[in-house]
C-alpha positions in Angstrom: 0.0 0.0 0.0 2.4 2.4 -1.1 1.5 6.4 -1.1 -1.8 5.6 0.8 -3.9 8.7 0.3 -7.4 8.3 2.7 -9.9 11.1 1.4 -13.8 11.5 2.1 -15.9 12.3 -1.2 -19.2 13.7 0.3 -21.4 14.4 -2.4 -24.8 14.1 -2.7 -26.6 11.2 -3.0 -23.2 9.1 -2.4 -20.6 8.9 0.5 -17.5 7.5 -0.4 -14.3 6.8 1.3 -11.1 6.4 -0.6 -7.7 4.8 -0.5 -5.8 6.0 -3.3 -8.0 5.4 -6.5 -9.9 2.1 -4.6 -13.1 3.1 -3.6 -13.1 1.4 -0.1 -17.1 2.1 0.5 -19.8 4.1 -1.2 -22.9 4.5 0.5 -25.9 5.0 -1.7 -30.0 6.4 -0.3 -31.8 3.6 -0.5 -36.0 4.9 -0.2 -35.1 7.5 2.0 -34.6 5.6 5.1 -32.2 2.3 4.3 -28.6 2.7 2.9 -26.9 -0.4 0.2 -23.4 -0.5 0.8 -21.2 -1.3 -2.2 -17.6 -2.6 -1.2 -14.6 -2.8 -3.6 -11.7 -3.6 -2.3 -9.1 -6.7 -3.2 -9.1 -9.0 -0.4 -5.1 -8.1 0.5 -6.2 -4.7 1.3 -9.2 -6.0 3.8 -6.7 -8.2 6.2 -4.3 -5.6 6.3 -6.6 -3.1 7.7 -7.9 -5.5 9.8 -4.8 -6.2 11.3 -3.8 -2.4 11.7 -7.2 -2.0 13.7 -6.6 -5.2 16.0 -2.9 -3.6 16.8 -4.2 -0.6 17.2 -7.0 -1.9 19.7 -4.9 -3.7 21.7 -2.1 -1.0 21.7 -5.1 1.2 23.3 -5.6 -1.4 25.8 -2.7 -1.6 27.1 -2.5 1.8 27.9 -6.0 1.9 29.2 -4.9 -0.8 32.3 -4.2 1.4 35.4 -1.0 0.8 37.6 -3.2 0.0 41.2 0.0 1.2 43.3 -0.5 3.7 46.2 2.1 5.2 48.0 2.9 7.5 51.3 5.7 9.6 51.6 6.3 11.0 54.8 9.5 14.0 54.9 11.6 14.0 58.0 13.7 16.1 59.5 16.5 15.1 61.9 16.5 17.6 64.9 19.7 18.5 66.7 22.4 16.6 64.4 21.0 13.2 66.5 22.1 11.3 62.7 22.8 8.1 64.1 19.7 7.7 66.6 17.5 8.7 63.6 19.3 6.0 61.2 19.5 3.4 64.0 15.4 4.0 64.5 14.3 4.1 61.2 16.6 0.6 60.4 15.6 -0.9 63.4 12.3 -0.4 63.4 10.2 1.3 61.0 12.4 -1.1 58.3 11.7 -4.1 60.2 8.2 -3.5 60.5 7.9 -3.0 56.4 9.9 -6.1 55.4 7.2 -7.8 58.1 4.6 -6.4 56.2 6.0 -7.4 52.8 6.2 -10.9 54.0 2.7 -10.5 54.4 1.8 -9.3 51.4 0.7 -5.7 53.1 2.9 -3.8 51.4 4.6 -3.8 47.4 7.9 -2.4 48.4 9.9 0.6 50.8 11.9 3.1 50.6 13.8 5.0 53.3 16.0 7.3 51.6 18.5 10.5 52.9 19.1 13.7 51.2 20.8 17.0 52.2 18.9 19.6 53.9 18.8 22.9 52.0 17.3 26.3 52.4 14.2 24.8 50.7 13.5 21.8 51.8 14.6 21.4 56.0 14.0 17.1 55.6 16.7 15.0 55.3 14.9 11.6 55.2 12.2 10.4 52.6 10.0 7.2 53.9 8.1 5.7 51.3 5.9 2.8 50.9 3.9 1.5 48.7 0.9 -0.7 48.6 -0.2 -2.6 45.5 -3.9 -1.2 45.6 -6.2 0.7 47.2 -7.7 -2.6 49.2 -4.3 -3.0 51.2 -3.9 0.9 51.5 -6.9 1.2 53.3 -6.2 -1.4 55.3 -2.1 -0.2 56.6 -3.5 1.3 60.2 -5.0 -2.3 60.5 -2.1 -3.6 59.4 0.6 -2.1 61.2 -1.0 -1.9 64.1 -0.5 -5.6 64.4 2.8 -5.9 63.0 3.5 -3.2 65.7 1.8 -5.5 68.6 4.0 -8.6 67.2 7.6 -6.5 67.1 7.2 -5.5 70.7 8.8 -2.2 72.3 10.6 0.0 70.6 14.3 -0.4 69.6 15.7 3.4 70.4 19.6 4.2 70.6 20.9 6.6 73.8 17.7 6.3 75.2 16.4 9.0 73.3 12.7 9.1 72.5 11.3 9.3 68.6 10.5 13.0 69.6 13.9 13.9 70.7 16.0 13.3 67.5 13.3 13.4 64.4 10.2 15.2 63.3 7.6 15.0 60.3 7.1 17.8 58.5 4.8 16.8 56.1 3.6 13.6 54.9 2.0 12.9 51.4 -0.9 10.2 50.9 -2.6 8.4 47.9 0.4 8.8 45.8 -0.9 7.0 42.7 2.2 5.6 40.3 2.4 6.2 36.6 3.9 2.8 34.6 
């Protein structure tokens, strides 16, 4: 189908469509209310549109499937250079309680990641996880709650409380993922 040329011919009484100088289909009045459709095309040129609308509808598809992933992101900021007991907390606990809750199928994967402090932005820690749909999203108070009764106390370095050597200063929720 070299130099394919499409073109609509609407004149009156006939719609045509055209590939080149193949009439694909005419459409003729039939009695005012009923239409006979006249088709004239080699059979070669048939499959091969057909095959270019079956990609092309599954290609559309494909993109149409949503990615089901929902993540939180929570922005911390380490208070008075307490690195370590920040660190030590966030492996020792948080971390535990997320590969707990992978093996339980809670959660899709985590995150815990550091990054300078700057004028800008005052966090220097990024926790993310992420559930694999809204069902198990809604359900991560539930969740952790009870991973949280099966760890026990808290593992804390220096004796310092949670309060004492990190805050949160700003969390984001329903983070949806683009594939």
């Amino acid at each position: 189908m070299e130099g394919l040329g499409v073109g609509f011919l609407l004149t009156r009484p006939k719609i045509s469509l055209q590939v080149k100088d193949l009439i694909l289909l005419e459409i003729f009045p039939d009695n005012g209310n009923f239409y006979s459709l006249v088709y004239s095309l080699k059979k070669k040129v048939i499959m091969r549109i057909a095959f270019l609308l079956i990609v092309l509808s599954i290609n559309s598809l494909s993109y149409a499937q949503e990615d089901e992933r929902i993540s939180t992101m929570d922005f911390v900021q380490i208070l008075n250079d307490n690195r370590e007991e920040a660190l030590f907390y966030y492996q020792n606990n948080w971390k535990i309680l997320r590969e707990s809750a992978m093996q339980k199928g809670y959660i899709q994967s985590y995150q815990l990641l550091e990054a300078p402090a700057d004028d800008d932005a005052s966090f220097q820690l990024i926790l993310m996880t992420t559930y694999p749909d809204k069902g198990q999203y809604d359900l991560r108070e539930d969740h952790f709650r009870e991973l949280i009764k099966e760890q026990g106390e808290l593992k804390l370095m220096n004796d310092k409380k949670p309060g004492e050597f990190r805050k949160t200063l700003f969390s984001k929720e329903m983070v949806k993922h683009w594939d």
